[in-house]
C-alpha positions in Angstrom: 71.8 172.0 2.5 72.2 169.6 -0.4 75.0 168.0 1.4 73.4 167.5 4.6 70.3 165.7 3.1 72.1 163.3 1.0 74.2 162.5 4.3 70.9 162.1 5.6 69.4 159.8 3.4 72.1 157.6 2.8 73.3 157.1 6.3 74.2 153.5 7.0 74.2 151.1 10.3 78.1 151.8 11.1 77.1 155.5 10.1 73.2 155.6 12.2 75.7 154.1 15.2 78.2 157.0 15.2 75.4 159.5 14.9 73.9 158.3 17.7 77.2 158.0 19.9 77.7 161.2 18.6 74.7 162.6 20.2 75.0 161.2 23.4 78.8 162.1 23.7 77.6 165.5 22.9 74.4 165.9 24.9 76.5 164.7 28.3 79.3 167.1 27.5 76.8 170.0 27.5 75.5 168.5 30.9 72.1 167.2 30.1 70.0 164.5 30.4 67.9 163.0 27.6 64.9 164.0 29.6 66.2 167.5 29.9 67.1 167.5 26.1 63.5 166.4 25.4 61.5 168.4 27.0 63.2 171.7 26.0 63.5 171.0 22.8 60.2 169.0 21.5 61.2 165.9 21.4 59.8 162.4 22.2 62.0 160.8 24.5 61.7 157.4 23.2 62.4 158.9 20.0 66.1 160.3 21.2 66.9 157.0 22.8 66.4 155.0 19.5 68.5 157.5 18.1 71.1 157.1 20.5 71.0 153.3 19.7 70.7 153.6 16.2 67.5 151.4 16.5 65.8 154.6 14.0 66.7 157.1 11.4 66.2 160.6 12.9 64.2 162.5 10.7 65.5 165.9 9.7 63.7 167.9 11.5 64.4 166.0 15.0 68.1 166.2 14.0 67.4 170.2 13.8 66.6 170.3 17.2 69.6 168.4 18.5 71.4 170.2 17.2 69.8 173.3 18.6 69.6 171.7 22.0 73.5 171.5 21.9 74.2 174.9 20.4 75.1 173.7 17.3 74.7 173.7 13.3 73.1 170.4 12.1 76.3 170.4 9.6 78.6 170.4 13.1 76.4 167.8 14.3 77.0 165.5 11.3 80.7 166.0 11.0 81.6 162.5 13.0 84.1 161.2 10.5 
C-alpha cells in the first residue's frame, strides 16, 4: 500500500490527466456511463467528471471505488505509465 499512496500524493498535472483518461478509457471499455458508474458505486457524479478532467485529486477512497466499479485493483488502476 505504501506505493500506492505515495503515487497518490505526489501525482502531478501530466500525471492527474492520464489518471483521468485512464478512467474514462476504462469505464467505456466496461460499457458504462459515468451516471451508471456513480450510482452503483457511491459516487458524486460531479466528483467523477473532475476526475476525468483532472480539474481534482481523487481522494483514495473514491479511487477505491473505481476501481471496484471496473473490476479492478486500485494498483491496476494506477499502472498508466
Amino acid at each position: 500500500m505504501g506505493k500506492i499512496f505515495i503515487k497518490i500524493a505526489c501525482m502531478q498535472d501530466k500525471e492527474l490527466i492520464k489518471l483521468g483518461k485512464r478512467i474514462e478509457e476504462l469505464r467505456e471499455k466496461a460499457g458504462l456511463t459515468m451516471s451508471a458508474l456513480c450510482f452503483r458505486h457511491g459516487i458524486e457524479l460531479s466528483t467523477l467528471s473532475r476526475i476525468e478532467k483532472a480539474q481534482v485529486e481523487a481522494k483514495y477512497r473514491t479511487l477505491l471505488r473505481i476501481a471496484e466499479a471496473l473490476n479492478m485493483t486500485l494498483s491496476e488502476l494506477l499502472d498508466f505509465e
